[in-house]
C-alpha positions in Angstrom: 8.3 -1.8 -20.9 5.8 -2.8 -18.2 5.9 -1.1 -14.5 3.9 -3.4 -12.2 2.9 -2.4 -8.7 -0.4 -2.2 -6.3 -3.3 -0.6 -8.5 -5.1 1.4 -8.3 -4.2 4.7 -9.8 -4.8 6.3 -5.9 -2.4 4.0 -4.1 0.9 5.7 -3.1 2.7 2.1 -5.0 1.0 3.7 -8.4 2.2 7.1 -7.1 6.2 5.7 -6.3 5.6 3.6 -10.1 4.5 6.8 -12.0 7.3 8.8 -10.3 9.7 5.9 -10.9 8.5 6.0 -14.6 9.1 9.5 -15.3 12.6 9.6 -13.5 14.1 6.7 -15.2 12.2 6.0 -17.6 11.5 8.8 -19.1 7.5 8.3 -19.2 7.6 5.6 -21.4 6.9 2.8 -19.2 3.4 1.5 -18.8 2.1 1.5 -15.2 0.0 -2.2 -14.6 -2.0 -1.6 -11.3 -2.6 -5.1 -9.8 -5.4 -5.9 -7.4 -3.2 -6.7 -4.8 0.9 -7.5 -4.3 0.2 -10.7 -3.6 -1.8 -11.2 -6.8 1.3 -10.0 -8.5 3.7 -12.0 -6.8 2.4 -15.4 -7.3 2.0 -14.7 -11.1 5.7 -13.3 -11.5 6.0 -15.7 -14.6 3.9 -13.9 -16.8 5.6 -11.0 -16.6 9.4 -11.6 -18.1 11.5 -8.4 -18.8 9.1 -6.4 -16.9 10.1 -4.1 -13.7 8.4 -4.6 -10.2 7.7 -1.4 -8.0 7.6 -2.3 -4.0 7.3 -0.6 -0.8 9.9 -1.7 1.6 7.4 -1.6 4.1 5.3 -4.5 2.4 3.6 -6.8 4.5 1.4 -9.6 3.7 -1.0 -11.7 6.1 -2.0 -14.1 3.1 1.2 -14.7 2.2 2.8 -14.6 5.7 5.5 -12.3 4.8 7.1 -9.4 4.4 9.6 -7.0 2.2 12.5 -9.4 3.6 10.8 -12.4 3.1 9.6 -11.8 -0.9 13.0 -10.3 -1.6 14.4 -14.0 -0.8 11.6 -16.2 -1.6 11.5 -14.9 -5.1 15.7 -14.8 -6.4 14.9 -16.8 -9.0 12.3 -15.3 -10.5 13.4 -11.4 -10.2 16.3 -9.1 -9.7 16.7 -6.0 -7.5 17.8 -3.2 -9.5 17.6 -0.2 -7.5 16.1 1.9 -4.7 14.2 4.8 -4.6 12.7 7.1 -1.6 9.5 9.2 -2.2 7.0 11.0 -0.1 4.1 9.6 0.9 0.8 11.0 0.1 -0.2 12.3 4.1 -2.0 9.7 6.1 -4.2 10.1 8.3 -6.2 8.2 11.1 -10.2 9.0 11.0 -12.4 8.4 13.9 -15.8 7.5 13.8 -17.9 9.1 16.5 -20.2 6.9 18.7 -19.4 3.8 16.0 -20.4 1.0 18.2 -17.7 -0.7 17.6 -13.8 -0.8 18.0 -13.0 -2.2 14.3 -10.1 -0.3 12.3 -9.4 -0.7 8.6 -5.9 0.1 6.9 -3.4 -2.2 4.9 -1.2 -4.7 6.4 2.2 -2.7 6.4 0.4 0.4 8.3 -1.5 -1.9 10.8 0.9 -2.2 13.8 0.8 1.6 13.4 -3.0 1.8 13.5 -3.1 0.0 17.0 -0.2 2.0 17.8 -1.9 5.0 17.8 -5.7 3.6 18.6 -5.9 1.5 21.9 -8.0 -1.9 21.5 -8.5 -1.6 18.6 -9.5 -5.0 16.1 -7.9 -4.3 13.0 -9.1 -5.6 9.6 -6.4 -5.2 6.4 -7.0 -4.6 2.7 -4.8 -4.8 -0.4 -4.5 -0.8 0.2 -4.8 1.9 2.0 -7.6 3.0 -0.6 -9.8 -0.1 0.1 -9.1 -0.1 3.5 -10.9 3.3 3.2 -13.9 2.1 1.3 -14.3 -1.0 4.0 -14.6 1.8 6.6 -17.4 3.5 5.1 -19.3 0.2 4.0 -18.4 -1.8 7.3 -18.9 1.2 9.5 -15.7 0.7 11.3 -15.0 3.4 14.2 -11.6 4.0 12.7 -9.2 3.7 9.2 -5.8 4.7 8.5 -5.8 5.6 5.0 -4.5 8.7 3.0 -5.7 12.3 3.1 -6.6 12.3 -0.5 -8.9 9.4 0.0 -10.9 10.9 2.9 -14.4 13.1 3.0 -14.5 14.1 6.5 -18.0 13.6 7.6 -19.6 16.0 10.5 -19.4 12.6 13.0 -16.0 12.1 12.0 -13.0 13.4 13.7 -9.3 13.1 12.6 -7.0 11.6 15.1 -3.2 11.5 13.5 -2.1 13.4 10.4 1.7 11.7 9.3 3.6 12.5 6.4 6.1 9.7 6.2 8.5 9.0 3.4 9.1 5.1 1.9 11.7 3.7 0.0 11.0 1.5 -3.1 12.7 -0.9 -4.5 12.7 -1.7 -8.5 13.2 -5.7 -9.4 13.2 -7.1 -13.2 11.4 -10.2 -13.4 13.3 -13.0 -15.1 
């Protein structure tokens, strides 16, 4: 059996999978990291039999949609079979010192959050949190919302926010 979700291996969607996999599935299950959800979600088809792993919190601006939206759009191609809630990994919001600009990176579903916490701030999204990360050291953005684990704190960095939320998942079986 085949556990699809957001790849790769240091997005909390791998994390949620591999827990999901060794709760219920007693490690047996083979984690598929995709690119991106929405990668995944148009290409449902190839996938029969297999299980889906999903934030609840998903959010897509390619797609125009969120958790809700999916979960309807797609009845007829899966099937929600349970729920799960795990920890996420700690996230935390970086600033970059005298960055001369006001450009923040993070995914999708944490962006509202990002400008929550950052004023006026123009906020660029990413398949994850991860590559959201890696935009913000390539782009120079002043800030990024991203996990702990995925940050080297810099001397002209600063952190802003440290949360340590918890998601729920939810587990479909594509048809």
């Amino acid at each position: 059996m085949n556990i699809h979700t957001l790849g790769p291996e240091a997005t909390d969607s791998y994390a949620a999978a591999s827990v999901y996999n060794q709760r219920y599935c007693q490690g047996q299950a083979t984690i598929m990291g995709h690119a991106s959800f929405e990668d995944l979600l148009t290409t449902l088809a190839r996938y029969p039999g297999d299980l889906v792993v999903i934030p609840a919190a998903f959010k897509s601006p390619t797609l125009h949609a969120s958790w809700g939206d999916v979960h309807y759009a797609l009845l007829d191609q899966w099937t929600l079979v349970t729920s799960f809630i795990t920890a996420l990994d700690p996230l935390v919001v970086i600033e970059r010192r005298h960055a001369d600009n006001r450009i923040g990176y993070t995914h999708a579903a944490t962006a509202q959050l990002l400008a929550r916490i950052v004023s006026s701030v123009d906020v660029q999204t990413a398949a994850s949190k991860f590559l959201a990360y890696r935009a913000y050291c390539a782009n120079r953005g002043a800030y990024v919302l991203t996990n702990e684990k995925n940050v080297t704190l810099r001397p002209y960095e600063r952190q802003l926010k440290r949360l340590t939320p918890k998601m729920v998942w939810c587990v479909y079986q594509i048809k």
